[in-house]
N, C-alpha and C positions, 0 to 999 in steps of 0.2 A: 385284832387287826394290827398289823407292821405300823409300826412308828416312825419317821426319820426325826425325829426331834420331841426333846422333854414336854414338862406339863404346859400346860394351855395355861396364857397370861394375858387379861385385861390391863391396859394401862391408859389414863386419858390425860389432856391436857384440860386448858382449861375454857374451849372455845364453844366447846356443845358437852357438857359433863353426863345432862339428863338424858342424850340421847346414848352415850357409853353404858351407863347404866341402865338401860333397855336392853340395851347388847346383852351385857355382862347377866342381866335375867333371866333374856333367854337361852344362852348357854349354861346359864346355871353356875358360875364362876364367879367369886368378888373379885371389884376390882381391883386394884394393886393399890396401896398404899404410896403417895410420895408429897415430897413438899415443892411448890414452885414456887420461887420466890421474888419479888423485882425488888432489886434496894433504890434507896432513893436516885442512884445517878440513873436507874433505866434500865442496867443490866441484871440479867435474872439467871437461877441459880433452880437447880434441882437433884432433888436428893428422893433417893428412893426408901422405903422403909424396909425392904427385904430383899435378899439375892434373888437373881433372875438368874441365875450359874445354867447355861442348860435348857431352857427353858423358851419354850414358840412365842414370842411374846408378841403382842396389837398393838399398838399405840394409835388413838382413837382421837383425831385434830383434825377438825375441816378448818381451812384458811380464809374464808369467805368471809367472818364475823369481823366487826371492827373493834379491837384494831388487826388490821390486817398482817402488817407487817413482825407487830408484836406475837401472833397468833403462828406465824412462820417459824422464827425462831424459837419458839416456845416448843416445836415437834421438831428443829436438827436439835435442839438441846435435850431435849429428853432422849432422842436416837443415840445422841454419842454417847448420852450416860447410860444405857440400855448394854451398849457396847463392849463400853467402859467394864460392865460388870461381866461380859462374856455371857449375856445372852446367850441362845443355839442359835434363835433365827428370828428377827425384828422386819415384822409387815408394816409400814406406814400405811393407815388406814384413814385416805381423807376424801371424805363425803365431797365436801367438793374445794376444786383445786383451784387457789387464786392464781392471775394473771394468765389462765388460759384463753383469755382474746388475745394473747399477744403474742401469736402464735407462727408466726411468719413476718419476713422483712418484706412488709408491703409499701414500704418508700425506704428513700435514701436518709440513711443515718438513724438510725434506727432498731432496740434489740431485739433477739427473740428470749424473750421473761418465760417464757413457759419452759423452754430446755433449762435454762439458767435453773429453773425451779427443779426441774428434774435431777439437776446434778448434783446439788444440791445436798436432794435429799440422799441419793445415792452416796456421796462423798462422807456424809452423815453416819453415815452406818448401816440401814438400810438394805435390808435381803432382798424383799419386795415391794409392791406398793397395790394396792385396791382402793378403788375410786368410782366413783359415781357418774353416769351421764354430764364426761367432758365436752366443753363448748366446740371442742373438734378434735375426731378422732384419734391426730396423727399425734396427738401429745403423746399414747403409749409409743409411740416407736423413739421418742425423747429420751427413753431411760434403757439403762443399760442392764437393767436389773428388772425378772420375770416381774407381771402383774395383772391383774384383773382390770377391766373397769363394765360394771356392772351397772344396770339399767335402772330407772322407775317408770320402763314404759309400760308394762305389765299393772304394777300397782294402779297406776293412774287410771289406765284404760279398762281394767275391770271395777272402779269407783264409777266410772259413769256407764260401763257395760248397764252396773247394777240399778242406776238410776230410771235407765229404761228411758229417757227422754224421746218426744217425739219431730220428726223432718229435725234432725239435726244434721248442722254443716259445720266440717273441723277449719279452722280458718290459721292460713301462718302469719302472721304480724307483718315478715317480710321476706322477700325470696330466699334470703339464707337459711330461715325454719322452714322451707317448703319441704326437702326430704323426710324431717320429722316429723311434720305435719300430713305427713302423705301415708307414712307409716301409720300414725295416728287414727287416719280415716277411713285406711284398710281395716284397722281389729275392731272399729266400731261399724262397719258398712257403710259408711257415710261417706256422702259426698264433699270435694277438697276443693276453697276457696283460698287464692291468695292477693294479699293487698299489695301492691309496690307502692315502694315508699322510694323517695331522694333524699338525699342527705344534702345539706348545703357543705362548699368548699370547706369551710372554716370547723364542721365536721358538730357544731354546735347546735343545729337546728334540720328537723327531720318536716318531709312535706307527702301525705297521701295521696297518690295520683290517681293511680286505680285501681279498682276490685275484677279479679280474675275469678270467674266464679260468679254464682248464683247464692244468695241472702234472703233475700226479700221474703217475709212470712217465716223464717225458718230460726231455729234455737243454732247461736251459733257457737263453737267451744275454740280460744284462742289458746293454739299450741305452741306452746318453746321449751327450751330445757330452763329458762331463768327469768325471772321479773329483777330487775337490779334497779334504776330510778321509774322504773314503770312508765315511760317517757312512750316506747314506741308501744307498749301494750294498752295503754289510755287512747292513745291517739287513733290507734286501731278500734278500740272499743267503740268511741263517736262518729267515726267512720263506720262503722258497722249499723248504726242508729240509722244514720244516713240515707243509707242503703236498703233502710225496709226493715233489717232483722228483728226476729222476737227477743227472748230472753238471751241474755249473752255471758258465758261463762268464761273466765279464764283457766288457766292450767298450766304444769311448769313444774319441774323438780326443785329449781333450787330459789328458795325465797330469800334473794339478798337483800332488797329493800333499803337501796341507798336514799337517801334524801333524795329530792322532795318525793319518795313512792310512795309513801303512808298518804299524804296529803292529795296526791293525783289518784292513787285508788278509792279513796274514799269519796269522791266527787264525781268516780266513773262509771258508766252506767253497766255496772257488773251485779249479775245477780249473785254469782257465786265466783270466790278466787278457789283454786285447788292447789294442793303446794305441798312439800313432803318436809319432815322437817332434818335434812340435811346439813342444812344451819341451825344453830340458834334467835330462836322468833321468841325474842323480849315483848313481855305484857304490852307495852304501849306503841307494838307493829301491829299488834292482834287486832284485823275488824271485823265485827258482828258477820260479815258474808264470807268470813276464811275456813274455810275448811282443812287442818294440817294434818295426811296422812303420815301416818310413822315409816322409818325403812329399818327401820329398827330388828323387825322379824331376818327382813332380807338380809343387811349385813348380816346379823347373826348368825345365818344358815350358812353363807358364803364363805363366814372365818371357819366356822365347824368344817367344810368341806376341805376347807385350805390344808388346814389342822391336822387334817386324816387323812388327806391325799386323796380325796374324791374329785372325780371332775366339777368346776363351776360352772361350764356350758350346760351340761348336762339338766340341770335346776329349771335352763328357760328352754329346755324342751322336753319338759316333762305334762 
């Protein structure tokens, strides 16, 4: 098969290494060699162990891990040294993309961080970008530069296809996950409840008004793309108690787990969290009721397809 570009290159930073390395397995490629370094003033430094002269290279940084911002420049720096060496063609590959809430000037004075970030990486060096179940779609039209961004609705939705639960109802935390959640409830046949929530002015405190939808007696699965202080997914969870339902599962691609999340999931009446690991989930996020699928296959399949020029739609409608 026709090539447009040299040998296939793993490269990662240092924000999710073990999920690179999953990658890197199942393509069957080591990873690249390089040193990242922060000196004491904070500025950090990267050197690669071998030319990339030519070469399709991945560089493999989700942004979501803290530190975040550290975790940012750690992939434009590695991009421009990628560059620097004349690369053929450098993918930024980030599971998932910080500051995409920030995604529209929805008051005055105010940025949009998610273009910013997109330019970013473009200005970087950056051919393309592939990405994970963004918090809103419109961020690929952000970048000026072709990309993917590829789903974990599939993975998740055939972990509890497999389960086989029964009267299960897909529940959205808040009207914003109602389309996801809707989706959700279609590839399990299930029925779609949603809770509305308020948000107080000060934007600091969240209030459960109502449940839209039928619970009562029934196993219910809390869908979103993210748990981040686990704030509106707890709050959903006891609300759900509430209201009658049996056992109550969560679900969600990206498990940021800001503070206080650890401590509100583990108090919430969840039987089971489900969660891919698109981030890095350090030993002491991990609780007894977490389930973390890998996406590890997927990406994999996705860069191979990139790599060779096969269609990546193609994949979710196979």
């Amino acid at each position: 098969m026709f090539k447009m570009y040299g040998e296939l290159a793993i490269y990662s930073g240092t924000a999710n290494p073990e999920l690179a390395e999953e990658i890197a397995q199942y393509l069957g490629v080591p990873l690249g060699g390089r040193d990242i370094i922060q000196f004491p003033n904070e500025n950090l430094f990267v050197r690669l162990h071998s030319s990339v002269r030519a070469k399709d290279v991945f560089v493999i940084q989700p942004t979501g891990n803290s530190p975040v911002n550290q975790n940012i420049m750690e992939l434009l720096i590695m991009i421009d040294t990628l560059r620097r060496d004349s690369a053929g063609r450098i993918t930024a590959v980030v599971p998932y993309f910080a500051y995409g809430r920030t995604d529209k000037k929805d008051q005055p004075r105010v940025p949009i961080t998610a273009r910013l970030m997109a330019n970013l990486i473009t200005v970087a060096g950056a051919d393309r970008f592939l990405t994970v179940d963004l918090h809103a779609g419109q961020i690929t039209g952000f970048f000026d530069i072709p990309g993917d961004e590829i789903t974990a609705f599939h993975l998740l939705s055939d972990y509890f296809i497999e389960k086989n639960l029964e009267d299960v109802v897909i529940v959205a935390p808040d009207i914003g996950a109602s389309r996801r959640a809707r989706n959700f409830a279609e590839k399990l046949n299930a029925p779609l409840a949603i809770v509305e929530k308020r948000r107080s002015l000060d934007g600091k405190k969240t209030a459960m008004l109502n449940l839209i939808g039928e619970v009562a007696g029934r196993n219910a699965i809390i869908f979103d793309d993210e748990i981040d202080t686990a704030g509106t997914l707890t709050q959903a969870a006891h609300f759900l108690v509430e209201k009658g339902a049996r056992d109550i599962y969560a679900c969600a691609t990206h498990a940021i787990l800001s503070p206080p999340a650890t401590e509100r999931l583990r108090e919430a009446p969840l039987k089971e969290i489900v969660v891919t690991n698109t981030v890095r989930i350090p030993p002491e996020k991990r609780l007894p009721n977490m389930t973390i699928l890998s996406i590890a296959p997927l990406l994999g399949e996705v860069i191979r397809r990139i790599h060779l020029g096969i269609s990546v739609g193609a994949l979710f409608n196979e």
